[in-house]
Backbone as CSV, one residue per row, in Angstrom:
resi,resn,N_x,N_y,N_z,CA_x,CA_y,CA_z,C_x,C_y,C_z
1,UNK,88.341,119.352,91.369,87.298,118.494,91.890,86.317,118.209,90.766
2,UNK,85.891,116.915,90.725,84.501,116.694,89.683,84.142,116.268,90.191
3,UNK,83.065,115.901,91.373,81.962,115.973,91.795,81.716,114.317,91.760
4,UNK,82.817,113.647,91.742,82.435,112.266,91.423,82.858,111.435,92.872
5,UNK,82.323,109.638,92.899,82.473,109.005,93.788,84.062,108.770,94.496
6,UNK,85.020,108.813,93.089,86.012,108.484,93.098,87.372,109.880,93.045
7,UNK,86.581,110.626,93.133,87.985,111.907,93.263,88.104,112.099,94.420
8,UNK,89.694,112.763,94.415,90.391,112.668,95.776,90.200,114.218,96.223
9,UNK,89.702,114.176,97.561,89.947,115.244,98.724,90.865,116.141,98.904
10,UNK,91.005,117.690,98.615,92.217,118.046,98.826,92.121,118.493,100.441
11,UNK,93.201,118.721,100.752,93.581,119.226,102.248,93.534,120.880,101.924
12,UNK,93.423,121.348,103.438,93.619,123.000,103.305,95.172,123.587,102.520
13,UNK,95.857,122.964,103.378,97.338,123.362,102.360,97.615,122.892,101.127
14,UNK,96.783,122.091,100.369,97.350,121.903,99.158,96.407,123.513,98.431
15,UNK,95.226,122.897,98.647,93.889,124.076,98.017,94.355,125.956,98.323
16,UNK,95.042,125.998,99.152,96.021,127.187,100.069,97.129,127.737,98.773
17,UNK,97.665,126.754,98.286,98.812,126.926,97.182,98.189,126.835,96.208
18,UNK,97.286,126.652,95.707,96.424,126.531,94.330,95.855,127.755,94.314
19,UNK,95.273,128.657,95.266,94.635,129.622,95.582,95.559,130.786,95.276
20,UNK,97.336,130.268,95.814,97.705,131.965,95.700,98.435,131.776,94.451
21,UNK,98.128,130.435,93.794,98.770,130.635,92.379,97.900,131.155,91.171
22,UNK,96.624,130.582,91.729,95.399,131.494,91.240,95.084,132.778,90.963
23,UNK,95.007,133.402,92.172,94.876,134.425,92.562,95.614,135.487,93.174
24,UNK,96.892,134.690,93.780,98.119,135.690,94.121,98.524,135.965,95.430
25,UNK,99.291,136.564,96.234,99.571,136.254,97.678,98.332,136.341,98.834
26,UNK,98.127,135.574,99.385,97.705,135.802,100.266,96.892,134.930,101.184
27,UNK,96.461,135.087,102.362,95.758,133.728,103.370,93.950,133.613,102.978
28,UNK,94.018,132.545,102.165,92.800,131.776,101.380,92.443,130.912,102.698
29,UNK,92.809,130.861,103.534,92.207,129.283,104.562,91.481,129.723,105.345
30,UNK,90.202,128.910,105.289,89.400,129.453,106.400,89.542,128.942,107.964
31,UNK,89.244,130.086,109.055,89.609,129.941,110.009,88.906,128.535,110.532
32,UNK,89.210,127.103,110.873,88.745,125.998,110.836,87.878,126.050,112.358
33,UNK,88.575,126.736,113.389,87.999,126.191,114.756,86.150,127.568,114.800
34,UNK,86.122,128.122,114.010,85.289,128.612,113.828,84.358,127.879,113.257
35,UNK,84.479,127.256,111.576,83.867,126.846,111.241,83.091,125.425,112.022
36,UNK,84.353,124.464,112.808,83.784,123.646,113.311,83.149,123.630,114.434
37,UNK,82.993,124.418,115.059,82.311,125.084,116.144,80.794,125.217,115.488
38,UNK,80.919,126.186,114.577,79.621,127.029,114.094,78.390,125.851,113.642
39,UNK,79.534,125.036,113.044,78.246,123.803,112.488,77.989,122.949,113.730
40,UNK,79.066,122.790,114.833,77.731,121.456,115.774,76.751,122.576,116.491
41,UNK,77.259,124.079,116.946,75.932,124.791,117.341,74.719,124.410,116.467
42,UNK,75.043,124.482,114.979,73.930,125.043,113.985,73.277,123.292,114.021
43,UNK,73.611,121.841,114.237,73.347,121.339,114.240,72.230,120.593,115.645
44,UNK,72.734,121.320,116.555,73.086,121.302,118.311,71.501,121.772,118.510
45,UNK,71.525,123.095,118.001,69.894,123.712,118.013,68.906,123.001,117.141
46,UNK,69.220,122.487,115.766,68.649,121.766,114.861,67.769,120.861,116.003
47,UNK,68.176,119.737,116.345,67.805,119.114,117.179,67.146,119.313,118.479
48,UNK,67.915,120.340,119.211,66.656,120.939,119.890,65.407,121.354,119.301
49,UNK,65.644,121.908,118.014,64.031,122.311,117.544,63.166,121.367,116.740
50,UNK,63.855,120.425,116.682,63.258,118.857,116.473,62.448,118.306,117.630
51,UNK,63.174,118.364,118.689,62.948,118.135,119.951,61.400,118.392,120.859
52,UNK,61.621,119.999,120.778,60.831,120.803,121.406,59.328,120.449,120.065
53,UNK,59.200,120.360,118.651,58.172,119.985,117.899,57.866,118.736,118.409
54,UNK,58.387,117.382,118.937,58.326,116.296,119.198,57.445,116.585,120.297
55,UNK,58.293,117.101,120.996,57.624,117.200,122.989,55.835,117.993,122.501
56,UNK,56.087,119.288,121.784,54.873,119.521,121.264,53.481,118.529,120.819
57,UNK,54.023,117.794,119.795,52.958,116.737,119.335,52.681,115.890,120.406
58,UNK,53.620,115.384,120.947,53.153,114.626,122.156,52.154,115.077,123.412
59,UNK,52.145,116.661,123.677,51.460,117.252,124.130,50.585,117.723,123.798
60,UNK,50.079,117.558,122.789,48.888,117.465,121.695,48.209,116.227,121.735
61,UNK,49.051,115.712,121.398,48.408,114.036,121.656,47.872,114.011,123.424
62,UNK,48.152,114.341,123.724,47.963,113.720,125.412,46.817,114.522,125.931
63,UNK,46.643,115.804,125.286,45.252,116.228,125.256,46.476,117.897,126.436
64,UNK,47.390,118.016,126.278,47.354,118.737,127.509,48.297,120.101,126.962
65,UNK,48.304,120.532,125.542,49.104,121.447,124.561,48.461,122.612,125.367
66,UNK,47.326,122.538,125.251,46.560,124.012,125.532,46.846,124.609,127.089
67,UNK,47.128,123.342,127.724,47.495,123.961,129.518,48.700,124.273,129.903
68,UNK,49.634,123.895,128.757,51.187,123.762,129.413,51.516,125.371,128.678
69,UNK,51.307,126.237,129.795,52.003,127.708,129.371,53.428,127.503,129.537
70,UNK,54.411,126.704,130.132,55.690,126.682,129.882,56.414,126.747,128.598
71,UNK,55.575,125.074,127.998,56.129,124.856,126.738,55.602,126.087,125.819
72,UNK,54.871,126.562,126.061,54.716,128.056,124.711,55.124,129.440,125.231
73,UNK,55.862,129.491,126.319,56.680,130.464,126.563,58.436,130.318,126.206
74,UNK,58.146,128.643,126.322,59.948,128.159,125.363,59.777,127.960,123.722
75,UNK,58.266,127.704,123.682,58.771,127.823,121.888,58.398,129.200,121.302
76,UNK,58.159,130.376,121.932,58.041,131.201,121.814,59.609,132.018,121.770
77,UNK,60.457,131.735,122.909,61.783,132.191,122.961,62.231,131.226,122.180
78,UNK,62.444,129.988,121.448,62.682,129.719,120.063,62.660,130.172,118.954
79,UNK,61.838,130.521,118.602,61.306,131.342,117.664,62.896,131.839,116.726
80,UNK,63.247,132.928,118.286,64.750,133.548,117.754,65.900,132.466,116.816
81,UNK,65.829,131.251,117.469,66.986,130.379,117.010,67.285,129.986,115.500
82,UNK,66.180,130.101,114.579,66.504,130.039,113.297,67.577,131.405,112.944
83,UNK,67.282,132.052,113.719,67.694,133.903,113.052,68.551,134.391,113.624
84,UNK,69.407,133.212,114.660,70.326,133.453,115.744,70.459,132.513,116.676
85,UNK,71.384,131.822,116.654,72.890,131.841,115.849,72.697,130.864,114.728
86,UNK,71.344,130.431,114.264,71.843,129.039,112.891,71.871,129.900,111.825
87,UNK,71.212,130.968,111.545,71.525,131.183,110.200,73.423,132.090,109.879
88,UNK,73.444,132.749,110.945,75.149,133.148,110.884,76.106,131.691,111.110
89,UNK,75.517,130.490,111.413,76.230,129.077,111.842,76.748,128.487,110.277
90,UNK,75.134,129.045,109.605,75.934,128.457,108.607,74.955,127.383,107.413
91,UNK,73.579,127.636,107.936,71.889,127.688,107.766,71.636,128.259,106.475
């Protein structure tokens, strides 16, 4: 790979055989349904915590941040979501 506009993509099985000629027998591929899983969670919450800052300002704006004990008992149980599951996702 060089890092350029125009180089080509390898697939898992080619990069798979480069690996054990590299390095010697054995399973180099990463488990895929994991990985693609892990990133729309890690993306999935992203957005929720986009979300929940949005709904925030707006409730700031509207004059009514300070009364709504809901919303700071959910961004309070947020809190956790950087530190579980996005940063094991992949964060």
């Amino acid at each position: 790979m060089d890092h350029s506009w125009t180089s080509a993509v390898q697939g898992i099985n080619p990069l798979q055989a480069e690996y054990e000629a590299t390095f010697g027998p054995g399973d180099y591929r990463p488990h895929v349904p994991t990985v693609y899983w892990s990133f729309r969670v890690m993306v999935g919450v992203g957005f929720g915590l986009i979300g929940l800052g949005a709904l925030g300002a707006w409730l700031l704006y509207r004059r009514r941040f300070y009364e709504t004990a809901w919303f700071h008992r959910f961004a309070l149980l947020a809190l956790a979501l950087p530190s579980w599951p996005i940063s094991p996702g992949g964060w």
